[in-house]
PyMOL commands that place a pseudoatom at each C-alpha (Angstrom):
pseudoatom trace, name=CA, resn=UNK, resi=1, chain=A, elem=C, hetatm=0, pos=[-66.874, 69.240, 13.715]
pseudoatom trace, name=CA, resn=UNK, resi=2, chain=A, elem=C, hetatm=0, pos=[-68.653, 68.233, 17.437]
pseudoatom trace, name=CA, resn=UNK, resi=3, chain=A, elem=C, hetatm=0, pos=[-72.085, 67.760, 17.615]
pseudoatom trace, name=CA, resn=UNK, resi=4, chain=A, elem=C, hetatm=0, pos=[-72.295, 67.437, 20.510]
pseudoatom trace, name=CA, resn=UNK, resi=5, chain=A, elem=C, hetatm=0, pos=[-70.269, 69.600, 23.593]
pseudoatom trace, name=CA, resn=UNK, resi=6, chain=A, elem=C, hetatm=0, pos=[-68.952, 66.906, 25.310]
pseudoatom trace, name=CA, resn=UNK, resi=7, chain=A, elem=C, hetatm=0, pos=[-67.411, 65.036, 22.326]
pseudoatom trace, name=CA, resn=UNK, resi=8, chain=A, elem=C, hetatm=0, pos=[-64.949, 68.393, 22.381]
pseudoatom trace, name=CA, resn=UNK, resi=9, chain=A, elem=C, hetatm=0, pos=[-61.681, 67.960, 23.365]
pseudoatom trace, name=CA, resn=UNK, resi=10, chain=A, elem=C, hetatm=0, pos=[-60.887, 71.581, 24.657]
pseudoatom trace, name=CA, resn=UNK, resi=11, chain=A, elem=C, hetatm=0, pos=[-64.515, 71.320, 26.849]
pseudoatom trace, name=CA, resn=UNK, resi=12, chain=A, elem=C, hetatm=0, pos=[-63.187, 67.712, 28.028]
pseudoatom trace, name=CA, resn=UNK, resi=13, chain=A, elem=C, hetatm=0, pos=[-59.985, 69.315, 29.495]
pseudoatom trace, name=CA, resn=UNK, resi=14, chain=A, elem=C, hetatm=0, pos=[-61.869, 72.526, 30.965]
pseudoatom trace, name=CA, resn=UNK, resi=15, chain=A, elem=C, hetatm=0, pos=[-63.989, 70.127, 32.969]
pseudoatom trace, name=CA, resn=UNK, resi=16, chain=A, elem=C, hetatm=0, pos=[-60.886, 68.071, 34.612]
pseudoatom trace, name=CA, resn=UNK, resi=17, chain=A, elem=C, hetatm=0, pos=[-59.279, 71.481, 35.009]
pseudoatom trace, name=CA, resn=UNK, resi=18, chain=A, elem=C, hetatm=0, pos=[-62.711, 72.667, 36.686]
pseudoatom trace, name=CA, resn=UNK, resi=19, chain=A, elem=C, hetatm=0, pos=[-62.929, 69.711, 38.617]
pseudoatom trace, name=CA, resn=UNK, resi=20, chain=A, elem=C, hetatm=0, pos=[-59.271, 70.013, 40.574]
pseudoatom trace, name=CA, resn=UNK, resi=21, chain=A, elem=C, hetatm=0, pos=[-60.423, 73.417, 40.931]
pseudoatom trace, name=CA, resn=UNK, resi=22, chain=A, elem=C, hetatm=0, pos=[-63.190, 72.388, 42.822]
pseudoatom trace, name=CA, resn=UNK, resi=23, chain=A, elem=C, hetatm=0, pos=[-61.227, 70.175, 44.963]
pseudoatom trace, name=CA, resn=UNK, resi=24, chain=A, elem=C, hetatm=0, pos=[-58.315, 72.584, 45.624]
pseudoatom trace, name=CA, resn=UNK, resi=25, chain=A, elem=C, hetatm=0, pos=[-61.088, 75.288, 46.669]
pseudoatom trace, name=CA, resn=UNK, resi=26, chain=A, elem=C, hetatm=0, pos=[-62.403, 72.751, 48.988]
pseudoatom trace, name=CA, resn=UNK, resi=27, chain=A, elem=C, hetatm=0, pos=[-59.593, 73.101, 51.030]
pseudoatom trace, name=CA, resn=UNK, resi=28, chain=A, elem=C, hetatm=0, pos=[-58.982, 76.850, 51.090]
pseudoatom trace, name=CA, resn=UNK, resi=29, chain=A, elem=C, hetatm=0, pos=[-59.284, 78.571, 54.912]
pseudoatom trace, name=CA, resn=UNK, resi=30, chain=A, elem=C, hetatm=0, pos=[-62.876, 79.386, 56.045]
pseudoatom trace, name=CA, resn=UNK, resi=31, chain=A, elem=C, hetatm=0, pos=[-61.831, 82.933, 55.493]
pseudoatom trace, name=CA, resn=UNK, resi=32, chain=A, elem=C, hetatm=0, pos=[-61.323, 82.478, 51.698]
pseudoatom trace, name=CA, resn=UNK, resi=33, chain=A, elem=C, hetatm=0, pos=[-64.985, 81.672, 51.120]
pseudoatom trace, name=CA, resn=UNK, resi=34, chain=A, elem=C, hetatm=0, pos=[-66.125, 84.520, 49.391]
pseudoatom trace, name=CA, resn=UNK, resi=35, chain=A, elem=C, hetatm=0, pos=[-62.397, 85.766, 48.142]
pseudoatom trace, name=CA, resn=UNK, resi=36, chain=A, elem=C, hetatm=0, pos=[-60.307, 83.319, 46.858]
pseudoatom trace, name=CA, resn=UNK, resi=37, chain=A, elem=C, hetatm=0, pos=[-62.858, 80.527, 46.762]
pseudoatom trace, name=CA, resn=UNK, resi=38, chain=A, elem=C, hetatm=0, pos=[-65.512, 82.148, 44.867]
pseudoatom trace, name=CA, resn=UNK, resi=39, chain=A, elem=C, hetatm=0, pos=[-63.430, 83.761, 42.558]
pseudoatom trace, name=CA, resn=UNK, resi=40, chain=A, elem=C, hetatm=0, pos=[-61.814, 80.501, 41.668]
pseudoatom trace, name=CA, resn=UNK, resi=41, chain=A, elem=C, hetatm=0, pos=[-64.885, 78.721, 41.460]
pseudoatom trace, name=CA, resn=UNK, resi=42, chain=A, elem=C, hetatm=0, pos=[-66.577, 81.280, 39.222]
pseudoatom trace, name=CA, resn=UNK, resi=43, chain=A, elem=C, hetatm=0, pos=[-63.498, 81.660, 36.676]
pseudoatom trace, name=CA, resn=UNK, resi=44, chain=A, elem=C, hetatm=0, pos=[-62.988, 77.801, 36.344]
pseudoatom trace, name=CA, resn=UNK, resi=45, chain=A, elem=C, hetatm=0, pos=[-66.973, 77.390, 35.537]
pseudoatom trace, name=CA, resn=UNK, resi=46, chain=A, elem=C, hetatm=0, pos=[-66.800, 80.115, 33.042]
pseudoatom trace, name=CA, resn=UNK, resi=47, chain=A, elem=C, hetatm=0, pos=[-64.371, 78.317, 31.065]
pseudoatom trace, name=CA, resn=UNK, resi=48, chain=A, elem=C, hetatm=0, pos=[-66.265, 75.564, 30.337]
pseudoatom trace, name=CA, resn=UNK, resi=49, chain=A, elem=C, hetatm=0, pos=[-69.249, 77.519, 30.481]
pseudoatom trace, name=CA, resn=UNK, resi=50, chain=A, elem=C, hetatm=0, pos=[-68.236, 79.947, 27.524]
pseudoatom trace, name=CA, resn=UNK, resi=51, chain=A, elem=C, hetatm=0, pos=[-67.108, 76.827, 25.553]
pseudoatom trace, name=CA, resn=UNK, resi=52, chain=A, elem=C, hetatm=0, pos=[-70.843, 75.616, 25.829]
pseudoatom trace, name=CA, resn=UNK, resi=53, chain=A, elem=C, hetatm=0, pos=[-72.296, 78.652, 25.072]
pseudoatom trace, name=CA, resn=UNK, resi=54, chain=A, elem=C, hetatm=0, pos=[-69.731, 79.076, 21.537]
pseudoatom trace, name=CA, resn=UNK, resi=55, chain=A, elem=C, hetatm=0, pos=[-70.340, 75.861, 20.548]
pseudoatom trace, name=CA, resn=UNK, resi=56, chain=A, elem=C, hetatm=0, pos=[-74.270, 76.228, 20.466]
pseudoatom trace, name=CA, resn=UNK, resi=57, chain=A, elem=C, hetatm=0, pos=[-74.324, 79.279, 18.310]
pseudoatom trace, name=CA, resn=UNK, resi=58, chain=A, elem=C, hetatm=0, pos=[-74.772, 79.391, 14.922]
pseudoatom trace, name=CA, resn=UNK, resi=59, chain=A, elem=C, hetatm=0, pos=[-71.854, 82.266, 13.903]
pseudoatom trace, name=CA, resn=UNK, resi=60, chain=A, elem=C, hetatm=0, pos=[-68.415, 81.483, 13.753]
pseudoatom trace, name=CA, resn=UNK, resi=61, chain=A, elem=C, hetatm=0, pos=[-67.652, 84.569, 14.813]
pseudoatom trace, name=CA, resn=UNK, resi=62, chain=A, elem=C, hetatm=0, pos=[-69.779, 84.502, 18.164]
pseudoatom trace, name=CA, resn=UNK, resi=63, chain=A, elem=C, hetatm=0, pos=[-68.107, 81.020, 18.467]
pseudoatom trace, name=CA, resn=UNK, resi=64, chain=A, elem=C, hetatm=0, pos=[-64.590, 82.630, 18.362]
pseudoatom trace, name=CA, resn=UNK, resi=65, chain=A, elem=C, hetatm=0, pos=[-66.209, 85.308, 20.916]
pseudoatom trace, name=CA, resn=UNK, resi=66, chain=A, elem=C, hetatm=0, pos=[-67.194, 82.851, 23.762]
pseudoatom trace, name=CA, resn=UNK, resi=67, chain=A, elem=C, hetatm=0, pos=[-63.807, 81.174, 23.244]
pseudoatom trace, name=CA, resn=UNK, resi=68, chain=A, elem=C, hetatm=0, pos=[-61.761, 84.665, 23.640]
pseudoatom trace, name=CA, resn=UNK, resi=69, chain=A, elem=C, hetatm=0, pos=[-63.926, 84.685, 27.250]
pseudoatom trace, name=CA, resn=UNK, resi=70, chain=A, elem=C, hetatm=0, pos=[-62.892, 81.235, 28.174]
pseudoatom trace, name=CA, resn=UNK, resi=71, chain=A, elem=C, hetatm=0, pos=[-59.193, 81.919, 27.553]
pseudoatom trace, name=CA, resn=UNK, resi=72, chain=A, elem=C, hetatm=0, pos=[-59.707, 84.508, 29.280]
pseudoatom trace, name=CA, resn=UNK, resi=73, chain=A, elem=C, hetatm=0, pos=[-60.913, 82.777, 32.217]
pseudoatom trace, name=CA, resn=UNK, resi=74, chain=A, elem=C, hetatm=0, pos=[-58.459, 80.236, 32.244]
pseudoatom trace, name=CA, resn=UNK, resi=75, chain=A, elem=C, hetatm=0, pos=[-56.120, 83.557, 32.264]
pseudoatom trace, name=CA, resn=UNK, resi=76, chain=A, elem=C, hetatm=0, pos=[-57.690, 84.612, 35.387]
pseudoatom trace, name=CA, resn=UNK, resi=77, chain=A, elem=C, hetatm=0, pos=[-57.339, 81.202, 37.030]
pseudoatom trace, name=CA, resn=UNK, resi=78, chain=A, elem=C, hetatm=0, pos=[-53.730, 80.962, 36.461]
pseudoatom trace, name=CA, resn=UNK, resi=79, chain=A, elem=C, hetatm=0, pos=[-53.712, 84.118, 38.196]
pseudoatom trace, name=CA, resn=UNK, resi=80, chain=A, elem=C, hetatm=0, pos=[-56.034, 82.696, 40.983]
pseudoatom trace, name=CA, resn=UNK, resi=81, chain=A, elem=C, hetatm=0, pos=[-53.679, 79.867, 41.381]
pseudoatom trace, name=CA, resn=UNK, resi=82, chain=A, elem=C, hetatm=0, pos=[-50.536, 81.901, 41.943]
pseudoatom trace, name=CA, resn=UNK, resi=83, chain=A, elem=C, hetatm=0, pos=[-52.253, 84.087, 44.536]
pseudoatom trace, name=CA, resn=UNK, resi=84, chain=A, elem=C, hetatm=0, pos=[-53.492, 80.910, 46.275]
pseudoatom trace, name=CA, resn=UNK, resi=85, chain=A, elem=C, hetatm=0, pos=[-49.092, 79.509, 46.395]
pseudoatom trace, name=CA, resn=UNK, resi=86, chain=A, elem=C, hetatm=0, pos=[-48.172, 83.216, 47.535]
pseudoatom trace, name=CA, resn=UNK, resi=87, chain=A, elem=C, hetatm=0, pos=[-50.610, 82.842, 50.216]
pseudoatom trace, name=CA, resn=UNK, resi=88, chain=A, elem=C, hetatm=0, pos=[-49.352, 79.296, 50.994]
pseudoatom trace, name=CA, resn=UNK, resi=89, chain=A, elem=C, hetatm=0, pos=[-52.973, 77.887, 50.189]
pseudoatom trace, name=CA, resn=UNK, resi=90, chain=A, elem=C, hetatm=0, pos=[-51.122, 74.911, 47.745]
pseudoatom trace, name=CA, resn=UNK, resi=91, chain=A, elem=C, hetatm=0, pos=[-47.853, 73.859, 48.048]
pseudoatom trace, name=CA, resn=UNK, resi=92, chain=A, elem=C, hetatm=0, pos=[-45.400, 73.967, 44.515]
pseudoatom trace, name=CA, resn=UNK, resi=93, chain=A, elem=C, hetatm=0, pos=[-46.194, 70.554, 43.335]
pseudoatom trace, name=CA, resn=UNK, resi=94, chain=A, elem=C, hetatm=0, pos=[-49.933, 71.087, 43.419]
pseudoatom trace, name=CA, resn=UNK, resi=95, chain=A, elem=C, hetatm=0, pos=[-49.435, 74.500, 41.765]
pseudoatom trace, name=CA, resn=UNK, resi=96, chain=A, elem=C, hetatm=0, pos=[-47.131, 72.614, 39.133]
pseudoatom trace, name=CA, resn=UNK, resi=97, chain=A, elem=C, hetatm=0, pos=[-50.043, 69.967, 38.476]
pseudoatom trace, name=CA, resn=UNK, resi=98, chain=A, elem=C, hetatm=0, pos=[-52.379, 72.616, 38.229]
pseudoatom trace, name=CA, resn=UNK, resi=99, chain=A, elem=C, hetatm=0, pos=[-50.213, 74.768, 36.119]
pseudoatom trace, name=CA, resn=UNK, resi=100, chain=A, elem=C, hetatm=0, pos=[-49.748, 71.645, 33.146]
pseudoatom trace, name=CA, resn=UNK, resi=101, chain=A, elem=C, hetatm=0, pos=[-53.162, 71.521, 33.329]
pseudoatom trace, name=CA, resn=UNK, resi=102, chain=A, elem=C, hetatm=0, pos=[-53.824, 75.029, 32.134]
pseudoatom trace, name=CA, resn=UNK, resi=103, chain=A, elem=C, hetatm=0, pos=[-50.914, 74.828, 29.703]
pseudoatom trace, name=CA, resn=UNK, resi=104, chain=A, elem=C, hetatm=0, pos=[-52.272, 72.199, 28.252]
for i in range(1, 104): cmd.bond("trace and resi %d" % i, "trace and resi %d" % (i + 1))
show_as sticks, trace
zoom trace
């Protein structure tokens, strides 16, 4: 088992994945700034941030809890993402990248 949050793999991927978040969002419209922007922002945090907060409790099964939330954020980025190509905010290849990243 990890000791330590950052030697786990699934926190290690949530922080690339939040990190291309951050730099798609950068690039959103001005009008996006407190829509798609903040939502994105929020949901790719709380991935990683629910990891963090699993991995420093003592239960397994409030562990298991805080990892339920974070798939569940990644869920709601994925659906971020696909509002951001209907809207023509990324192109298909970016969406692509982004989507291997969440599948993986």
């Amino acid at each position: 088992m990890a000791q330590n949050i950052i030697d786990l793999e699934v926190w290690k991927k949530g922080r690339i994945f939040r990190n291309e978040i951050s730099k798609l969002v950068s690039q959103l419209p001005a009008e996006e700034k407190y829509k798609l922007k903040d939502q994105l922002t929020r949901a790719s945090r709380s991935v990683t941030a629910n990891i963090a907060e699993g991995h420093g409790r003592y239960h397994f099964q409030e562990n298991i809890q805080f990892c339920r939330m974070a798939r569940g954020s990644l869920i709601e980025c994925y659906d971020h993402l696909t509002v951001a190509l209907d809207e023509q905010y990324i192109d298909q290849s970016n969406y692509k990248k982004l989507l291997m990243m969440y599948e993986n």
